[in-house]
Each structure stands twice: as C-alpha cells, then as structure tokens.
N, C-alpha and C positions, 0 to 999 in steps of 0.2 A: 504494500500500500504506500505508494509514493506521496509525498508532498503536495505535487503540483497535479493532483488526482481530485477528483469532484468526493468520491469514498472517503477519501482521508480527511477532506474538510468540512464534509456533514458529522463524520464521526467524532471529531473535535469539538464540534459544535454541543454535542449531545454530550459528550466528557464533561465538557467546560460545567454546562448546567449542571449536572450532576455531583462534579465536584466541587461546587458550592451549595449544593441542597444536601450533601451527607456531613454529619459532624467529622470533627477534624482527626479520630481517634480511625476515620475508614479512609482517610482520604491518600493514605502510603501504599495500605491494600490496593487500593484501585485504581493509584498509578501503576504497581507493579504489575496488576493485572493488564491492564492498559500496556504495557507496553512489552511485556511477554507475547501475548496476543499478537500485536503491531510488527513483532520480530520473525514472528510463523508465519504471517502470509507473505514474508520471503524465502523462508526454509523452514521448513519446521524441525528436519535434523540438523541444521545448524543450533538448532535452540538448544538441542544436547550439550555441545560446543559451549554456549556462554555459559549454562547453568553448571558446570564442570570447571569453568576456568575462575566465575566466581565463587564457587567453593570451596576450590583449592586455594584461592587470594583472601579470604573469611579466616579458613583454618591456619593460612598461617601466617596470619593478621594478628592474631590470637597470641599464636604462639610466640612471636614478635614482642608482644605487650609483654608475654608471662615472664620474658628469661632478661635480668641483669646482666650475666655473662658476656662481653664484646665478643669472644670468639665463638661460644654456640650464635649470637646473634646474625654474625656474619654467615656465619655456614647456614644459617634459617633462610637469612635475605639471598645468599648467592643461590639456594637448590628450589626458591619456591618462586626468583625470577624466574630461576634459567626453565621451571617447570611451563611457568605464563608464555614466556616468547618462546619457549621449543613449540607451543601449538601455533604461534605465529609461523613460525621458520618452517616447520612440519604442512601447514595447508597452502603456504603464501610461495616460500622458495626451495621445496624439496626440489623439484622439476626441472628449476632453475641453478640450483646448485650442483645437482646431476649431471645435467649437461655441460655447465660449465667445465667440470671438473674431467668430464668424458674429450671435451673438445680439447683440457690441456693437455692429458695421458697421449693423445693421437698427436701432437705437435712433437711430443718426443719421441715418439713412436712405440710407445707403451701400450696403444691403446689395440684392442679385439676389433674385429670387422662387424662385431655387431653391439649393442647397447651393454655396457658394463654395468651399468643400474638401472632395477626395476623403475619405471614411472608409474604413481599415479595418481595423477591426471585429475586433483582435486578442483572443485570452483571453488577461490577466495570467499568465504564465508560474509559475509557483507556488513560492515563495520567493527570486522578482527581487530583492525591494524587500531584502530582509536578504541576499542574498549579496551584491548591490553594494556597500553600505554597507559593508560587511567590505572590499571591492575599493580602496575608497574609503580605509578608514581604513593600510589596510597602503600604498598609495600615499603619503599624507601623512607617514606616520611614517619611511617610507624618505628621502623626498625631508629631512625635519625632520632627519635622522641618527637619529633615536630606535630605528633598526631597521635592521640591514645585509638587504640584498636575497636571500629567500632564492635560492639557485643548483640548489636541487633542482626540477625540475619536478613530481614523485612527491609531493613532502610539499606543495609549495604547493598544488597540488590539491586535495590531503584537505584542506588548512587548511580551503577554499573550497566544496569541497563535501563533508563531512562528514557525516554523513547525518541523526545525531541534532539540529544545529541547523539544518540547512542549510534548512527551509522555513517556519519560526519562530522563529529565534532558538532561543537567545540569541544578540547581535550578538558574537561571540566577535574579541576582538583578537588579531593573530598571534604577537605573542612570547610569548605563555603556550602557545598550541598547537602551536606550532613547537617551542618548547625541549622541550614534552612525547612528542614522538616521538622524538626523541633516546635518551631515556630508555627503556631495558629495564625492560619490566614483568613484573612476578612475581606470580604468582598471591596475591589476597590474601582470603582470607576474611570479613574485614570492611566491604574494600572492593566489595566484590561484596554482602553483604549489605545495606550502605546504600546500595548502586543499585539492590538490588529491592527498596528500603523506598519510595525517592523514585517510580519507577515505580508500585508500586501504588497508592501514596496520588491519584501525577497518573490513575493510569487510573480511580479511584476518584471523584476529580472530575470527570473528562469524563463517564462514561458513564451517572453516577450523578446525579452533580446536575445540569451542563451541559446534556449534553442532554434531560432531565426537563424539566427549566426553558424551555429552547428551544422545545419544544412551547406552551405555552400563552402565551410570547411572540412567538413567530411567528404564531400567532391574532391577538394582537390588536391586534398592531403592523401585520399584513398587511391589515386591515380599521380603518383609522387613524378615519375617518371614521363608521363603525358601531359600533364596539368603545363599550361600558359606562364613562363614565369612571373607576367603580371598579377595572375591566379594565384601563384605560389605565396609572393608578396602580399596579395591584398589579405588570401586564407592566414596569411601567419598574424599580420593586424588583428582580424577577425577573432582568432583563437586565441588571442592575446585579454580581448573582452569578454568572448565566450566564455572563458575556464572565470573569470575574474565574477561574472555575472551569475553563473552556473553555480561554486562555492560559497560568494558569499551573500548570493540569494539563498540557498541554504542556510546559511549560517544566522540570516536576518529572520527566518522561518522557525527553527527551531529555538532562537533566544527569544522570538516573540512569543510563540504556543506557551515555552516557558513564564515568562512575564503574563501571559492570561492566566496562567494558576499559581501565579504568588511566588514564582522563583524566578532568583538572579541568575542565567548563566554570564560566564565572562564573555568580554567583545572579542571578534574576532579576526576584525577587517576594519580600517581606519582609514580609506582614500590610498590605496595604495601606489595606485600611477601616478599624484602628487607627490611623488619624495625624487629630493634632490640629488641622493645616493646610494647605491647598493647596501650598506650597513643600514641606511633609514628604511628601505623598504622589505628589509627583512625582519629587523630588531622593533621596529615599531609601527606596521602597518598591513603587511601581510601575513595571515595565517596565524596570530599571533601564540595562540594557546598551542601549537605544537614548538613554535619558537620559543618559548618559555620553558616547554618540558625540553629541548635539546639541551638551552643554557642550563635550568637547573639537574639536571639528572642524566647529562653526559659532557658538557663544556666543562662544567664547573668540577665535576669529579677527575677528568681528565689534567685540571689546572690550571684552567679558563688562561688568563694574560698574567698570574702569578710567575710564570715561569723567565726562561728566556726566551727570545724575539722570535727565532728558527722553531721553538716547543708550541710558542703560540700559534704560529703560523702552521703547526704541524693541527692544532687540536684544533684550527678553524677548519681546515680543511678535514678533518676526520667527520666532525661535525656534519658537515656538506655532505660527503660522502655518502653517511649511512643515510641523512637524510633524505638522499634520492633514492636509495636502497626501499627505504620504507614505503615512497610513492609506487613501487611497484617493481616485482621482477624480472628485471630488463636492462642490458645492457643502458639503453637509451636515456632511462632516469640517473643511474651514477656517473654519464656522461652530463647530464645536465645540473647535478648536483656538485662535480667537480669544477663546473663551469664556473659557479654561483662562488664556490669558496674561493676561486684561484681569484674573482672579482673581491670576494675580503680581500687576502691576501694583500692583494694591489693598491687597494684602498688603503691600506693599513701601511705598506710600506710607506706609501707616495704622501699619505699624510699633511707631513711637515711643507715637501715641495709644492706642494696644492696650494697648502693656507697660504704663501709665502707670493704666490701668483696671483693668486685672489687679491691679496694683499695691493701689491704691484699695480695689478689692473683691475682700476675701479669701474665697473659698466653700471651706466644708470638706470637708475631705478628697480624694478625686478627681473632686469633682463637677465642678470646673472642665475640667477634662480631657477627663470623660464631654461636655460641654456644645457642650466645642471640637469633639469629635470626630463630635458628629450632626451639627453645624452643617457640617465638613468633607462628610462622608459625602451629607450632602444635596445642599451647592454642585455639589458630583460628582455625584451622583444627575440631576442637571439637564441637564448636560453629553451625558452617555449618551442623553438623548433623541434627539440631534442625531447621535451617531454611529449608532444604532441603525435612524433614520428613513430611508427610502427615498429622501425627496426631501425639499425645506425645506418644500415644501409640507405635507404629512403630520407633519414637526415643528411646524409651527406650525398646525395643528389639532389636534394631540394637547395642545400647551400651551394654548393656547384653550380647549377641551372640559373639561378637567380644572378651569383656572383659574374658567373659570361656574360650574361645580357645586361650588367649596368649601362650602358653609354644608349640603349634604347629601350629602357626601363621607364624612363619619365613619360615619350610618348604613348606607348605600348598601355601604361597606368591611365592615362588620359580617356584612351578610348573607353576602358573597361571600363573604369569608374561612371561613364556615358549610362550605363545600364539601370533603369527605374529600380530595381529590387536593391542593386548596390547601395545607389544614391539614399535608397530609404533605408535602409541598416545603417549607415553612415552617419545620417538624420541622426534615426534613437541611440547610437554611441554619443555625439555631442549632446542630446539631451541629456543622456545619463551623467557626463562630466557635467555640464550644468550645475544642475541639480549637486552633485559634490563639490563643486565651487563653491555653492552655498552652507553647504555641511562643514565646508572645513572651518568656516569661522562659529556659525552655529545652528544649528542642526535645523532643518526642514521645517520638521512637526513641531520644534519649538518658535522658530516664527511663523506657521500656521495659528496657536495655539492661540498668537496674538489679534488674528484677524479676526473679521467679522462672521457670524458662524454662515452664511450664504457661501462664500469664500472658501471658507475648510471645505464644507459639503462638496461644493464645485469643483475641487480639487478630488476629493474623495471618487465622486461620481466619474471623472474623467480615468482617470488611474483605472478602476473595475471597469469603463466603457472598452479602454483599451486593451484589457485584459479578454473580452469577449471576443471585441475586432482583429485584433492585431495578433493573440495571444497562439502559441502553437502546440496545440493541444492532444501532441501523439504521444503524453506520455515517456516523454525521454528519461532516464535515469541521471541523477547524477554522479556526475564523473566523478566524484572524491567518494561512493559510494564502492568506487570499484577498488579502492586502495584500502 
C-alpha cells in the first residue's frame, strides 16, 4: 500500500479518526497494528524478517542494560550488531558479494568454469536497509548508556516498525520516539493541519513532478547507448529533480501522517540544491537522518577529524564508501559514493586556498553564492549519473556520449527543449525552486498562515486541483523504497 495510492489515504483517514476517538492507553496497540498490517500488503514473509530482527534488537537491548562489565558489553554490542546487519548483508548483498568475489578468483585465474557460489536470488525486503540502521543505532546508544533499554516490547516495536518511516526513513532515533509515546496526545488543530500541509505538498511532489519526470528519464537512461545526447543531458537534469522530489516527497509524507497523530519525526531535507558546497549539501541539507547516523555511529567511531589530515581524509572517504554500499548492491553506487567523498576530500584540502580567493575576489552582491551554488548543483549533477545508471557500463557511455558532443550540445539542447511536454516539466521544476526560495527564509504555510483565509483555501484548492490534472497516477514506487 503505497503513499501516493487512493487505499492508503482513505485508510489514514479512518486511522486518524480513530486514533483520536480510543483512549491513549490503545493508541500504541493500534499503531502497531496499523503498521504491521501496512508492512504485509508488501510481503507478508518479509514480516517474518522485521519481527525476528526486532526481537533479537529487544533481547539484546536488555541485555545491554543488564551487564556493567565493558568487555561482556562489547562482545553483546559486537555479536547482536553483527546479528542485525548479517540479515542486511544476507538478503541485500549475498548475490552481490558472490559475484564479486567469483569475478576476482577468474582474474587470477583461480576461478571454475562454472558459478563457485550458490545464488539466491532474494528480493530486498522493503525498508531493511532503514529499519536496521535504526536497530543499529538504539543498540549503540544502549550499550554507550546514552539510552536505558526500552522494557516494553509494545513500544519498541512501533519504534521499529512505525509505518510512516518505517520503509524510507527518516532514520528516526529512539529516544525522541520513545519519550513521544509516553506522552498523551490531545487532539490539536494545528497540528493536524501542518500534517496535511506536509502531506500534500510531498504527495504533490511524487505524483506530480517525480513521477512526470520518471517517464522521460527512464526512456533515456533505459536506452543509455541510443538515447540523443541532448536526451542524455536533459534525463540527467530530470533525474536530478526526480530522485530529489521522489525522496523527499516521501519524506514530507511520512513526517506529516506522523505530525496528524501527535509525533515528531526529525526533518529530513532542507532545500538541498540551494547549498553552496559539497560538505553543505550533504552535512546539512540532504538526507539528513542517514547523515547523522554515518557521523554518529561510523565517522565518529572511526575518529571523525581527531586524527591526522591523511586519517581524516581516509574516514571521509570510508564514510562515502559504505554509504553508496548501502544505497544499493552495485558497483554503480560505491562508484558514486567514492565520487561524493573524493569531493570532501577536495573541499577539505583546498579549504584555506578557496577562502583566500574569495577573499581576493570580491563579486557583488550574491553572485558569489549564485556561482558556488551551480558549481555545487552541477558536481552533484554528475554524481547522479552513476546512481541513476544500470550498470558502470551504461554510466560511462552516457559520460562518453554526452562529453563528444559538447561543441553541438547547446544547439542540439535548443531544439529539444522546443518540445511542449519538456517545456512543461521545466515549468513545474522552476515552480518547485520557487516555492523553496521562499522556504529558505521562511517557510510557505507559515506565510500562508498569515493570509487571509480565501487565500490559504485558494492555495489549498489549486495544489489538490493539480494533483487531479497534472498528477501521475500509475502508482510508481518509490525509489528509496528499493534500498
């Protein structure tokens, strides 16, 4: 039952009511029912899958709490991680480690004429990769003291499988979730209305622009090798808003359903193709709750920037690394993840020569900013090839193709862009920056909230009108669904 489904929105609808019409002593039961439920009509043996991986994270949650000893501690934390991410590594990259491993034995000539390990051939479970991580971080922070172990099986559950993040994030930590069930909720008028504000806006971007955009990037990314290099160009732009629109209309989906029933999840997206640099739009703008879990619970154990210059530059990149690892099993993502770091790296070297130039050369007014910011938006633009591509092969044909044809790239671009369907996707990307123009200083709904109530409505009405007209309504998944 997807998000951007008519089922899932009536079914909320009837939640909502009902989770304000039972006292607050039923309202944990029937989120976890609720979202048990919600996880079966994707798999129902996957359900096996979380309910096994939260009960192994409970029990030795517990056990965590029970023992003073640092070295039983560690040995708790090291055997009931490594239990949590072996079922990641086990359904996400057995397949993938296989082969890798099969394709290095053949380069030495080690390798059998036929498959040296069994495959099999699992589908990714559909929000493994973010419920473990969650499994992951409430393990640490127990074992750390930073979190006494919860003792309810009822609420750790819902921590865990909660429905609104539970298959894309946000990577929610447990003592904000935890303390927040505690807490009786009162029907709030407000609160409820900026959860159908955040909701519309994300279903507004999925159906609307995501998947518009999807169409004619899936064309020509799916035909890497045939596709127009204009095409190539325009789909990488495209896919650059798609995934952007796709995620964190998601992400505005499930903090709002949350926000209608009385809880905070963290944010999760803050205008991300406004930042001036690679470090700003990773450390403060995109994705940010899986950027938080890298720094706290692998940068930082690693040695974050305590160390030396070569150590740092080592644990940024490590960082990058696994983090393309985790978007999925494929060469293509560690190729795009080693991209992103070796862009820290750079940044971090060139530092001092940057401010120094800055310095130097004063450009007026915010041109400097604008300058940084296409220069950002592009480096990243690049990157996306590589997550976007099928295979490395098909990434580097698509750079290839594109790189021969610069000197008749601008005309070639001209024509296409010509195309009514172009022009209108084009259209709703500038509205969409618009619109976060305005957010970056302060927030939409909050100067709505000022207007006169004709105004808000007519704003409201227009949003849902286009949601009908414009809105693309096959039901596409989304992408961060698949990692």
């Amino acid at each position: 039952m997807l998000f951007n489904s008519f089922s899932f929105l009536g079914c909320f609808a009837a939640l909502a009511v009902l989770y304000y019409a039972v006292p607050h002593r039923f309202r944990w039961p029937l989120l976890l029912a609720t979202s048990l439920i919600f996880y079966a009509t994707f798999s129902a043996a996957y359900l096996v899958l979380l309910l096994v991986i939260t009960l192994v994270t409970y029990r030795a949650g517990l056990a965590l709490g029970a023992t003073a000893d640092p070295r039983r501690t560690r040995v708790l934390l090291a055997t009931s991680v490594a239990a949590v991410l072996g079922a990641l590594v086990v359904f996400k990259y057995y397949d993938f480690l296989a082969g890798t491993l099969e394709g290095g034995l053949a380069t030495v000539g080690a390798g059998g004429s036929g498959p040296l390990f069994p495959r099999l051939g699992l589908v990714v479970a559909a929000g493994l990769s973010f419920y473990t991580f969650s499994c992951v971080s409430y393990l640490v922070d127990v074992s750390a003291g930073r979190l006494p172990p919860e003792r309810h099986l009822g609420h750790f559950a819902l921590y865990v499988a909660f429905f609104p993040k539970l298959l894309a994030g946000p990577i929610e930590r447990a003592r904000p979730f935890l303390t927040q069930l505690l807490q009786p909720v009162s029907f709030s008028a407000d609160g409820v209305t900026q959860g159908l504000q955040l909701m519309l806006w994300g279903l507004f971007k999925k159906v609307v622009l995501a998947d518009r955009l999807a169409i004619f990037v899936d064309t020509a990314y799916g035909q890497a090798a045939f596709s127009s290099p204009a095409d190539l160009v325009l789909a990488t732009y495209f896919f650059a808003f798609q995934l952007y629109c796709d995620f964190s209309g998601y992400s505005d989906m499930a903090i709002g359903a949350a926000k209608v029933l009385g809880i905070d999840l963290m944010e999760n997206f803050r205008r991300p193709y406004f930042s001036t640099s690679v470090p700003e739009f990773w450390t403060r703008r995109w994705h940010l709750s899986l950027a938080g879990w890298f720094r706290d619970y692998l940068y930082v154990p690693l040695g974050g920037s305590r160390r030396s210059r070569l150590r740092l530059y080592a644990n940024v990149l490590a960082v990058f690394l696994v983090s393309g690892l985790w978007h999925g099993a494929s060469w293509t993502f560690v190729v795009w993840g080693g991209l992103n770091g070796l862009y820290q790296v750079c940044s971090l070297a060139t530092r001092g020569m940057r401010e120094r130039v800055c310095a130097a050369v004063r450009l007026p007014g915010g041109l400097g900013g604008l300058l940084r910011g296409l220069l950002t938006f592009h480096l990243i633009l690049v990157t996306w090839i590589f997550f976007r591509a099928a295979s490395l092969a098909d990434a580097t044909t698509i750079v290839s193709r594109v790189t021969a044809s610069l000197a008749t790239l601008p005309r070639l671009l001209q024509v296409r862009i010509a195309n009514p369907e172009i022009l209108f996707s084009i259209g709703l990307i500038a509205v969409l920056l618009c619109v976060e123009a305005f957010d970056e200083r302060r927030s939409v709904w909050e100067r709505l909230a000022d207007r006169p109530v004709y105004l808000r409505w007519g704003v409201y009405y227009a949003v849902l009108g286009s949601l009908i007209v414009l809105g693309t309504w096959n039901l596409q998944q989304f992408v961060y669904m698949g990692f």
